[in-house]
N, C-alpha and C positions, 0 to 999 in steps of 0.2 A: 504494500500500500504506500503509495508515494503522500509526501507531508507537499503541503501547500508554503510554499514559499512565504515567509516574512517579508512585507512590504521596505522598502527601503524607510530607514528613520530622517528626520529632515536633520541637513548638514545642520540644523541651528538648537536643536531639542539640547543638546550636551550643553552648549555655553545659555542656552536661555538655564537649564538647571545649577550650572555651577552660580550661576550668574541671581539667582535667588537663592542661593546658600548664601553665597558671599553678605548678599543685602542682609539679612536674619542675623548673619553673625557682625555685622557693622550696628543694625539695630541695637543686638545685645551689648558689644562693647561699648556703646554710649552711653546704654542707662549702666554698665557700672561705672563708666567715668564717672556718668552726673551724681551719682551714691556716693562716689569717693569723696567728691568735691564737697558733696551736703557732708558727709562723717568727718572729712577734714576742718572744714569750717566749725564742727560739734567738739571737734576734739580741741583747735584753736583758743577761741571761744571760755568751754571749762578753764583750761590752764588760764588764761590769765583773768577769768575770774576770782580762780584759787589764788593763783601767784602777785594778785593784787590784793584782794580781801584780808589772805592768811599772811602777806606781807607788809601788813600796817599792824598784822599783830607780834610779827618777829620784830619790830621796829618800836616797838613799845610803846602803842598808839593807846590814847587814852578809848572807853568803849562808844563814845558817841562819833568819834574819829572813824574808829574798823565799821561802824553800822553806813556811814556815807563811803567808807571804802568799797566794800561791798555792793550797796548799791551803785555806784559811777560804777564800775565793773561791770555789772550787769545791764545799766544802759548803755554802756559805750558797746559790748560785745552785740549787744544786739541792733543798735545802729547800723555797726558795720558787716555785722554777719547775718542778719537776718533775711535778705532777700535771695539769701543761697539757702541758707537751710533751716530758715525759723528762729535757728537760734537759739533752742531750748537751755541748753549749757546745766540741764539737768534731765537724770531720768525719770525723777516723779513728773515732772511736766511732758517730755516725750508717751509715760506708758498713762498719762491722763489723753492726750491727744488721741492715740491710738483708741482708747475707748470710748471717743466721741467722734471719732470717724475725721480729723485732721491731720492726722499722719497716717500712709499706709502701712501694713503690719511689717510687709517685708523691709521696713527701715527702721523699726524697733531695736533691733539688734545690733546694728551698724553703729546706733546713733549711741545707744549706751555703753555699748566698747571704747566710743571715740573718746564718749564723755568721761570715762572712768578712767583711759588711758591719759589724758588732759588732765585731769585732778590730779593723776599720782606720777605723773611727769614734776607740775608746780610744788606738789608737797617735798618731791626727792629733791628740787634743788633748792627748798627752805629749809630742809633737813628737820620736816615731820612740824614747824610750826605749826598751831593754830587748830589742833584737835577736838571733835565737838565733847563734852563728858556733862554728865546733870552735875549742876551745882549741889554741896555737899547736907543742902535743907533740902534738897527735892528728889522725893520718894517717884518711885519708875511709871506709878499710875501719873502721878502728877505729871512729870515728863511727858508720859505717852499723852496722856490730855493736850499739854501745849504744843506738840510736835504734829497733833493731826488737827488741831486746830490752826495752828500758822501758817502752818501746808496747806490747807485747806483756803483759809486765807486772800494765801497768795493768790494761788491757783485759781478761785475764785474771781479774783481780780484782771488775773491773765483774760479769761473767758469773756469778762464784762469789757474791757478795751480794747479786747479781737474785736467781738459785737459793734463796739457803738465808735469806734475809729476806722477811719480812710486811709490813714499813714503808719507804715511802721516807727517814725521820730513820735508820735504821739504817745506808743505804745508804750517804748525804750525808756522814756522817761518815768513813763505811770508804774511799770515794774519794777524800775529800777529803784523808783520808790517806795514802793510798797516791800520791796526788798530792804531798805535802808532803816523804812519805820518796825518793821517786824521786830529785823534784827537787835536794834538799838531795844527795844521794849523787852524784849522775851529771852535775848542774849543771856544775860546775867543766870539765867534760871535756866536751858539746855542746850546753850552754844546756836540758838534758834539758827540748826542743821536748814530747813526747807528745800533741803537738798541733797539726795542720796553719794553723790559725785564729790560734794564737798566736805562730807565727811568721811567718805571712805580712802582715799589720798592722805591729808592729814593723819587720820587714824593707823593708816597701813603702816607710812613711813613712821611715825612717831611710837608704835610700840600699842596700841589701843585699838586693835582690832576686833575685840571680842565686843564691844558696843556699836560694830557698824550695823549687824542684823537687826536690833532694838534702832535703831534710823532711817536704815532702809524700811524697816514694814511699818513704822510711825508716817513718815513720809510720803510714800507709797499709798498708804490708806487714806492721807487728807485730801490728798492729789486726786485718787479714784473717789472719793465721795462728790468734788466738785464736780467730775466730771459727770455724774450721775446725775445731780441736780441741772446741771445745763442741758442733758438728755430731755429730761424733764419737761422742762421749760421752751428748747429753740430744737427737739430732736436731732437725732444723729444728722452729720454731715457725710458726705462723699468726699474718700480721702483724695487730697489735692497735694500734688506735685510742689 
């Protein structure tokens, strides 16, 4: 039984198919560039939040001093790094985002490597300055009370000047204060952390590791409560680029 012959392929089927690989894999290498660029910027960002904040505390700044350190850190890094990658310069704000549909999921993880990798860069070259720890009158409920309320807080605040602002210079400023007043008020009593990133650096290099769990899920928790309350209120959003 004779086979019926295969029709000739068109000279051009082979480079039209190399030729939509190549584009797929061009596609792909761009969205990791743009990841890299947002993680870069996350990781930028943290450090000199830390390497400013926690270095006005290596400098013997008095505490109303480290509470506007802090904050100008946080607006300036968001000034400048915000239209690449938000700018979070923390992970309780990045894993609030994600559960309100402002960050996609697949940059959760980028974003808090960078960030943790940023903290404990600034903390190694302060040589562990500026560790969060409860003040020695404040029992771990109490802590835990003001650590998921200030986070809370914040982040709170975060969500109200996304909403009702047009400019990120608006923004930068509002958190950057809301950052400077927390800290200044709540400092004294548990290093008012509001940031998993900025204590975990300090704490690593300095020897006080074993309170970053009690920071990260204090933090963590005020951060996801607010974002539940904005669920609430304006519903999830479509995560955006």
């Amino acid at each position: 039984m004779l086979c019926a012959e295969r029709p000739p392929s068109s000279p051009f089927s082979y480079d039209l198919t190399q030729y939509s690989q190549f584009k797929r894999h061009l596609i792909l290498s761009r969205s990791h560039l743009h990841m890299l660029k947002r993680a870069f910027a996350e990781f930028i960002g943290t450090w000199f939040m830390v390497g400013v904040g926690c270095g006005s505390i290596a400098m013997g700044a008095p505490g109303w001093l480290i509470s506007i350190s802090f904050g100008l850190a946080v607006t300036l890094a968001i000034l400048a790094l915000q239209p690449i990658s938000g700018a979070h310069i923390n992970p309780a704000v990045s894993i609030a985002f994600m559960r309100s549909g402002h960050l996609e999921k697949e940059a959760l993880a980028p974003y808090i490597a960078a960030q943790l990798a940023g903290a404990l860069t600034a903390a190694w070259m302060l040589g562990g300055v500026g560790e969060t720890q409860l003040a020695n009158n404040v029992s771990m409920l109490q802590g835990t009370a003001v650590e998921i309320f200030i986070t809370f807080s914040l982040m709170a605040s975060i969500y109200w000047i996304v909403v009702k602002s047009e400019t990120h210079v608006s923004i930068a400023f509002f958190v950057g204060g809301a950052v400077g007043i927390l800290a200044y008020f709540f400092g004294p009593m548990t290093g008012a952390s509001m940031n998993p990133a900025r204590t975990f650096g300090p704490n690593i290099v300095g020897g006080f590791a074993t309170s970053i769990p009690f920071y990260s899920l204090t933090t963590v928790a005020g951060a996801l409560l607010a974002a539940e309350v904005y669920i609430r209120i304006y519903g999830k959003k479509q995560p955006q680029d």
